[in-house]
N, C-alpha and C positions, 0 to 999 in steps of 0.2 A: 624903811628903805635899806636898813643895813643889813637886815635877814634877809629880803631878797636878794643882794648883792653877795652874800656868802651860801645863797640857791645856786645863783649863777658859775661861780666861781668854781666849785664843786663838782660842776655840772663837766663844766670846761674840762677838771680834770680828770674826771670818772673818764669820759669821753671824747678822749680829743678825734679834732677835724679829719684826721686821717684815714679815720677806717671806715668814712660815709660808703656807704655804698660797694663794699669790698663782696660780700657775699648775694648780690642780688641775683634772681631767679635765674634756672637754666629756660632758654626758649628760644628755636631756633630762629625764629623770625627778628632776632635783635644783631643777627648778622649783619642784616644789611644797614648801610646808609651810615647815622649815627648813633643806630638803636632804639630801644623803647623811649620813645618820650614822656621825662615825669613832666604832667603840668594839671594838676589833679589839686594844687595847693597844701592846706597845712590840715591838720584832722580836722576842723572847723567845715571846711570846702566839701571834702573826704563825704563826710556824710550826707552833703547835698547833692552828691552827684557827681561835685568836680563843679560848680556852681561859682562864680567870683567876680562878673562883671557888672555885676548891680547889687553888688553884696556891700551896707555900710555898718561892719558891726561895730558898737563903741566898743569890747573890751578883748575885740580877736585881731588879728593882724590878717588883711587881705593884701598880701603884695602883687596879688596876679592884676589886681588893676592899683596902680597908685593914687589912684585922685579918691580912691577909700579909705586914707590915711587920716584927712581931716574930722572925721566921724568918732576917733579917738577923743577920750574923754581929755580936758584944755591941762589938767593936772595930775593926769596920769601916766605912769610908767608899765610897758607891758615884755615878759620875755617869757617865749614861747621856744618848744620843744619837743620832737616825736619821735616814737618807734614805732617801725613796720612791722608786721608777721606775712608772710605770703606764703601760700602753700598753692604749689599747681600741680594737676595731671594732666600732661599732655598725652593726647591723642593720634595716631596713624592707624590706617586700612591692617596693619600686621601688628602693631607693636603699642605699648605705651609705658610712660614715666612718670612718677611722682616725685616731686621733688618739694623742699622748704626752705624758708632763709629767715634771719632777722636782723636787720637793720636799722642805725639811727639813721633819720630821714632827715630831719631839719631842724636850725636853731635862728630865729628871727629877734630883732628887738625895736619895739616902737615907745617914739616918746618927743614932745611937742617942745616947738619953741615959742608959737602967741597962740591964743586962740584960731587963728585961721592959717596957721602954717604947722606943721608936723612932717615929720622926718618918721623913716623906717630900714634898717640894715638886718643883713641877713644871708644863713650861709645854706641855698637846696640846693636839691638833682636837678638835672637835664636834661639830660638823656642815659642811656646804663642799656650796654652788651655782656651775655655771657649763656654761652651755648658751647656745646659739644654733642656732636653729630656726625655718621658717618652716611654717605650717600655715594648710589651705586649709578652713575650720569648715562652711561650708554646701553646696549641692544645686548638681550639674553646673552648670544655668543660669546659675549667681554662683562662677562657678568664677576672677573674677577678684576677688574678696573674700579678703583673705591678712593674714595676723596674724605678725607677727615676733615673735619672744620671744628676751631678752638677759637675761643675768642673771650676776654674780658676785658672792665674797665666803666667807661662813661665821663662823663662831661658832667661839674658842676658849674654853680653860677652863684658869685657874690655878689651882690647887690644894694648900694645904696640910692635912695628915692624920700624922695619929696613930695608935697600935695599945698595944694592952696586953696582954699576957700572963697570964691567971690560972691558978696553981695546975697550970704545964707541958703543959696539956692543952686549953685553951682559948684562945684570942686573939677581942680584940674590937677593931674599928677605926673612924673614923671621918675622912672626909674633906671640910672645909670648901673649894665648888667655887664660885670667880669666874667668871661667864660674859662674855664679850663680845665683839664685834667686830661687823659688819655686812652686810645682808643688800643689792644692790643687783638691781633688777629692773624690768624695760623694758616695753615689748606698745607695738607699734606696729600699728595698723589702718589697712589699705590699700584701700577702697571705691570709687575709680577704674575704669570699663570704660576701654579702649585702643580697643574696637572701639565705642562709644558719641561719639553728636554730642547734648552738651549744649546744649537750645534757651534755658535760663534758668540759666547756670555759679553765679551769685550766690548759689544757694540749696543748691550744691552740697559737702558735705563730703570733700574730699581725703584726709583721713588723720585718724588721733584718735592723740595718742600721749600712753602713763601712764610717769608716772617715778615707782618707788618706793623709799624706803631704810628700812631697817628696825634700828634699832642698840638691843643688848641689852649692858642693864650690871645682875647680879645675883648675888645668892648663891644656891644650891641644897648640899642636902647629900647624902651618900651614908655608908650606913653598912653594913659587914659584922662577919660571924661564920664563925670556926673553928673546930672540935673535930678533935683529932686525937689519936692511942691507935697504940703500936708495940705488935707482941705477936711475945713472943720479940727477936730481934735482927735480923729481914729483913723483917718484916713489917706496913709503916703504912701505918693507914685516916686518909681527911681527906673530914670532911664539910663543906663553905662553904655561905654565905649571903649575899646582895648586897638594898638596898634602899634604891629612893630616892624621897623623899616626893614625893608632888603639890605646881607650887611654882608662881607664877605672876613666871612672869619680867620684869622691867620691857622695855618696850618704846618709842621714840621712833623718829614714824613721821614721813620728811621726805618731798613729793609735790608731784607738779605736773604737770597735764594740759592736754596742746597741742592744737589744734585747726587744720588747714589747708583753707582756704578758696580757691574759685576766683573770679576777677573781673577783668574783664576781660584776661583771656589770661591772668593770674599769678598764682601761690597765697600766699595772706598768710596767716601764723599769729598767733593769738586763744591767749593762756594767760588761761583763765577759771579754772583750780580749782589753788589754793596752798595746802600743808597744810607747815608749820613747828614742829618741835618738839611734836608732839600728843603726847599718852602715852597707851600703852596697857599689854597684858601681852601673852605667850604662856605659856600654860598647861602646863609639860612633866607628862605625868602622870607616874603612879605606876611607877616599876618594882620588879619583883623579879626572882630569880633564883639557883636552885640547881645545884650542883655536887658530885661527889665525885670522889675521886682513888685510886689504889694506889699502891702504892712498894715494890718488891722490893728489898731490900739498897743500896739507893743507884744501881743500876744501870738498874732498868729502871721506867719510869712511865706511867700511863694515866690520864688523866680523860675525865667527860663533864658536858655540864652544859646548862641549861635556862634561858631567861630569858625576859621578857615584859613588854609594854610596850602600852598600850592608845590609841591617839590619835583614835578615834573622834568623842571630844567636847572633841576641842584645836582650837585655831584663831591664826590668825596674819593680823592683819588682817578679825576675822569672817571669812574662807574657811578652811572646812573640810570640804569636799567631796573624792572621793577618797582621804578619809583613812581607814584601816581602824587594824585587832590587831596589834603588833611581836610573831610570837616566834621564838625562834633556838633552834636544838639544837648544839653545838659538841662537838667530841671531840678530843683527842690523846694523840699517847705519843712518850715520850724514853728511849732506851737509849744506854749508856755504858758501852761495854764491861771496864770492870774498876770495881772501887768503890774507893770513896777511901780505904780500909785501904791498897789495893796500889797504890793512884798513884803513889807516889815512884819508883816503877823501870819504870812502864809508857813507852810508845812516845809519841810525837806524834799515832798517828792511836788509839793507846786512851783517850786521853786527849777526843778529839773529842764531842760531845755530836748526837745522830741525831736529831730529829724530825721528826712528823709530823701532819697534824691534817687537819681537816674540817669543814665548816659546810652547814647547811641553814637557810633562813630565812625565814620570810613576810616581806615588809617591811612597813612601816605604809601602801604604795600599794595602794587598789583603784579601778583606771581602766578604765571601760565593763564594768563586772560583772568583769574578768579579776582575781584577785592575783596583783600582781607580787611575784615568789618570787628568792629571791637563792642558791644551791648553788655548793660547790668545796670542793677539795683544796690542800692546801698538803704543802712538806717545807723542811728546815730545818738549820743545822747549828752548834753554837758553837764556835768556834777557838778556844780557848787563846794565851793571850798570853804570852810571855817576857820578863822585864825584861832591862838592860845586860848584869846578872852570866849569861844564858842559866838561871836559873832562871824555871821555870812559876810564873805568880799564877793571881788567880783573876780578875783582868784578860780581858776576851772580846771576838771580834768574832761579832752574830749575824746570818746571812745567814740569807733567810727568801725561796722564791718559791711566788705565791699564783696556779692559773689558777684562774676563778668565771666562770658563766655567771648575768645576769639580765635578768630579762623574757621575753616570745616579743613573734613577729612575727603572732600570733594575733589576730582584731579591730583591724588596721592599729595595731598596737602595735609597742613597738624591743625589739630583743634587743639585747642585750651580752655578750662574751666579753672578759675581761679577762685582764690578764697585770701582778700585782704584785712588784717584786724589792723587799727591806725591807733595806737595809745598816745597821746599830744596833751602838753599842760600848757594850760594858760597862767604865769606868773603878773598880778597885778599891784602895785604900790601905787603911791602918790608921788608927785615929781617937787622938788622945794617946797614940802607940806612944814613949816614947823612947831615943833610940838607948844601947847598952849600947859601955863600952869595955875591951880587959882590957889 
């Protein structure tokens, strides 16, 4: 326990909490709303698809449903950790960009207090903007009218969550979700002809630029359901449940709009409109989402699942235009080629854990009638760890790569083809193990 503990610590200081999510991808479609939404879980999920609501692993943390917590082994300790790689090229009818980033993603920790209660805390994303892009909004004629758009930031969420177990068959969880961090976002307009002789400059607007920040500090909760039934000795059904209230997020909104002017021969800037500490909200609706799972002998596993999230009548700032329906269809399967009867004498590579998974998803964007739809495949794999003595734990390292194709280049829209690697460790000890002497 104490070498895990000086893992963690380590860990803490290589990396602190601050720079989660500082360099995440450029893509213009994370303009809007409150961006990309991380909800893909930890590399574990990663390689399923994004897979979690009938997912019970004993020795991975699934926080996207909580009543999966009970599934933790009664005297074990778990603390997990991952980094992203993302590489995209985006797409346009004229143009396109390559860009990379890499990121630590998440640090979660699980660990029981009876057999049928267990607890899980933990610090992920939530959503994450950050694009730069210039767009040309009106008719050939004002084709020197251009709008920059800048924007970075995102939303995380600390999370502490419970689960209980009733009567072997059922688990119920619940996860109390801190949100915050900050939303920052630019638009600069550039109304300037090059080829135009201003006979009266004085009256003339240079540019207009909006600075906005948007910083959210709240609570939301999420709460799931498990039922699960073995029959005979290879054969368990797992039905999940995920659900999160309509919540209305606190919002403070800091802003200030510049103005540049021409006069004689030089442009002077005018900040007319100051906005300090306003409050507002954003309204995250409602979700749900179902899931069910198989389980052959330990060896081999398949789920699929369902989920849905409406943002229609959300808004962030009054703007909520282009916002549509979130729903995802998510699937995976994990084979292990021997079960855990006959581990003790199996190989290195019987011991390896195989997955696979896949995702289909409307997103919550509909820009110019089109929905933008989010699809890909993923595979995956958990290494087995060995301690000093060259004995297997249940200790893991989970590599997870994700290709996903979103958007088109249909109605002068971006496509993206991405390419995610998820490197995630699973640290495992014993919880008040102690040691025996003879």
């Amino acid at each position: 326990m104490r070498r895990l503990f000086k893992v963690i610590t380590l860990y803490y200081f290589i990396f602190p909490l601050s720079i989660f999510g500082q360099n995440y991808i450029n893509n213009p479609y994370s303009r809007f709303a409150i961006g990309d939404l991380i909800n893909t879980g930890l590399g574990y999920n990663r390689s399923l698809g994004g897979s979690s609501i009938a997912l019970r692993p004993f020795n991975q943390i699934n926080y996207l449903n909580p009543a999966s917590y009970t599934s933790q082994d009664t005297m074990s300790f778990l603390f997990q950790g991952g980094i992203t790689c993302r590489s995209s090229l985006i797409n346009t009818n004229l143009d396109q960009d390559k860009t990379n980033n890499l990121n630590i993603e998440y640090l979660t920790i699980g660990f029981p207090i009876a057999k049928w209660w267990k607890f899980s805390i933990g610090l992920v994303p939530y959503s994450r903007i950050n694009y730069l892009f210039r767009e040309y909004p009106l008719a050939e004629e004002y084709n020197y009218i251009s709008i920059d758009y800048q924007g970075d930031g995102g939303f995380n969420e600390f999370y502490f969550g419970t689960s209980y177990e009733i009567k072997n068959f059922l688990s119920i969880g619940v996860n109390a979700c801190y949100l915050f961090g900050s939303l920052n976002k630019e638009r600069i307009i550039d109304n300037v002809d090059p080829n135009t002789v201003y006979t009266n400059p004085d009256e003339i607007v240079a540019f207009t630029r909006i600075q906005e920040e948007y910083i959210a500090s709240d609570f939301y909760f999420r709460f799931g359901l498990q039922a699960y039934k073995t029959y005979g000795e290879k054969h368990t059904f797992i039905l999940g449940a995920t659900f999160d209230g309509k919540t209305n997020i606190k919002i403070k909104e800091n802003s200030i709009t510049n103005r540049g002017f021409f006069k004689a021969g030089l442009i002077y800037v005018d900040t007319f409109k100051i906005v300090n500490d306003s409050s507002g909200s954003f309204t995250m609706p409602m979700k749900y989402g179902l899931g069910f799972s198989y389980v052959y002998n330990n060896i081999l596993f398949v789920t699929t699942e369902f989920t849905s999230q409406d943002f229609r009548n959300t808004a962030i700032n009054k703007e909520h235009k282009n916002l549509s329906k979130y729903n995802s269809w998510r699937f995976g399967a994990e084979y292990i080629p021997v079960p855990f009867s006959s581990r003790k004498r199996a190989s290195y590579i019987e011991r390896i854990h195989y997955r696979i998974g896949g995702h289909f998803t409307n997103t919550y964007l509909n820009i110019a009638g089109t929905q933008i739809n989010d699809y890909g495949f993923s595979i995956g794999l958990g290494l087995p760890w060995r301690n000093p003595s060259k004995l297997y734990t249940y200790s893991s390292f989970n590599l997870s790569y994700e290709y996903g194709v979103r958007g088109t280049t249909n109605n002068d829209l971006i496509k993206e083809n991405y390419h995610i690697i998820t490197i995630g460790f699973t640290l495992h000890d014993f919880w008040f193990r102690k040691p025996k002497y003879d």
